[in-house]
C-alpha positions in Angstrom: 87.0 289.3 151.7 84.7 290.5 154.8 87.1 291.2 157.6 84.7 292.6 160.0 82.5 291.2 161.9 79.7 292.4 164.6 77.1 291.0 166.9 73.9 293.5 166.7 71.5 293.4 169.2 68.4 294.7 168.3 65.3 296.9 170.5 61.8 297.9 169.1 59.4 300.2 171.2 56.4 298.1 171.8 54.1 301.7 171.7 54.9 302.8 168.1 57.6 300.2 166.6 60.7 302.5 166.7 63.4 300.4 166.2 67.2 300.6 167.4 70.1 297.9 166.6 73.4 298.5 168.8 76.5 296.8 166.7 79.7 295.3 168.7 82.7 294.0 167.2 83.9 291.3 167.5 87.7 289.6 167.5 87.5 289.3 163.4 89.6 288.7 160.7 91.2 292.2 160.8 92.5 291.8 164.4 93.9 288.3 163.5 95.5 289.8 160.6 96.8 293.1 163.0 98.4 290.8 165.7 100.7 288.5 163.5 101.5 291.8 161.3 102.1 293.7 165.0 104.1 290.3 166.4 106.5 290.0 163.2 108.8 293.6 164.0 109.0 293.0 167.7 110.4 289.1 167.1 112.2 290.2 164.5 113.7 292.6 166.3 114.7 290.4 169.8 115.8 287.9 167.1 119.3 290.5 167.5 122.3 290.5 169.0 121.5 292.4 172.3 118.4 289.5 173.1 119.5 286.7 171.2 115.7 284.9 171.8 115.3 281.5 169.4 113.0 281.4 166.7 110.0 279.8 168.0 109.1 282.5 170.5 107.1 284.0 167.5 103.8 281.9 168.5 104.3 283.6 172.0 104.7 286.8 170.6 101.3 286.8 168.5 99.3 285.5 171.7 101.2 288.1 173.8 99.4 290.8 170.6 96.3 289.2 171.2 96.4 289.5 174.8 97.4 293.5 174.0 94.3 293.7 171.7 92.0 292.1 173.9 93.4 294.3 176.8 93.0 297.7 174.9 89.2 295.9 173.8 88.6 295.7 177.1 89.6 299.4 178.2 88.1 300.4 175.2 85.0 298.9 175.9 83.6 300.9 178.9 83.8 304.2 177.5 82.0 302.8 174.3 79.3 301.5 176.2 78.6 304.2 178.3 78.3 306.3 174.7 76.2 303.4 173.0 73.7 302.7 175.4 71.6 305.7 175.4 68.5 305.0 173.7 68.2 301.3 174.4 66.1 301.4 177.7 63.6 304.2 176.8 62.3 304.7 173.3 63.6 308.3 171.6 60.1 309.4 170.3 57.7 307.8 173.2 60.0 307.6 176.2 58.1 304.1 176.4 60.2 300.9 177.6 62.1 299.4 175.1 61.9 296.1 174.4 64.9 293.9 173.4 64.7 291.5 170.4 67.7 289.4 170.7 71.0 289.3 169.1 72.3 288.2 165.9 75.9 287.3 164.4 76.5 287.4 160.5 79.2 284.9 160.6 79.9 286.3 156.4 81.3 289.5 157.9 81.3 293.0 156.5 83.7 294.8 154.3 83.7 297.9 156.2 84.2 298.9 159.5 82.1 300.3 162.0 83.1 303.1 164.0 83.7 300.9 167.2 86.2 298.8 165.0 88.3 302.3 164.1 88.3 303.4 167.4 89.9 299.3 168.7 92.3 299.3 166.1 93.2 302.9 167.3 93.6 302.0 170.9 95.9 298.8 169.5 97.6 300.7 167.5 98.8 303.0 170.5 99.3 300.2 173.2 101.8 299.2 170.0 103.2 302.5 169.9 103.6 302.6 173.9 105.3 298.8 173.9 107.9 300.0 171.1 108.8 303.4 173.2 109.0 301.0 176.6 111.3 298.7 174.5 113.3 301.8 172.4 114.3 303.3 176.2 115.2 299.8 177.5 
């Protein structure tokens, strides 16, 4: 199963044809998977005595992880793009203008991640991490 997925958007140098594709991720299988398995300890856990919430918060609790993973996406995101976009307005070997080609989704997916997917999962991870310390001192 393909549980990653990307949008590439692809540049060519119109002087002598260098080519550059820039991949983003995009909310995939993986991050689907990563909020329910995220969402199930925390309702579990206010399924106890001192919170006593009712079962059927748990839909509430997965869109409150997706709202976490699209938050630490988004904080994510502007580092990654200021890292990224180097190269996609001047060509490398010709310094000419580069010239976009358009974007392109593979709706198949890929079995492996790219960098910017590790480094997404990382940041979800730790917003995780930082939720279970606020609610561990509470």
């Amino acid at each position: 199963m393909n549980l990653f997925q990307f949008v590439t958007a692809e540049y060519t140098c119109p002087k002598c044809g260098w080519r550059r594709s820039v991949i983003s991720p995009t909310f995939g299988r993986i991050y689907w998977i990563l909020c329910v398995l995220a969402a199930l300890p925390l309702w579990i856990v206010l399924l106890g005595k001192p919170w006593n919430l009712p079962w059927y918060y748990a839909p509430s609790f997965i869109a409150g992880e997706m709202l976490l993973a699209f938050t630490s996406g988004f904080l994510v995101s502007w580092p990654l793009f200021l890292f990224d976009s180097w190269g996609t307005i001047r060509c490398r070997s010709c310094r000419a203008m580069m010239m976009f080609n358009g974007r392109h989704f593979d709706p198949k997916g890929h079995p492996r991640p790219h960098w910017k997917d590790i480094v997404l999962i990382a940041a979800f991870l730790a917003a995780n991490v930082a939720l279970w310390l606020i609610i561990a001192t509470h």
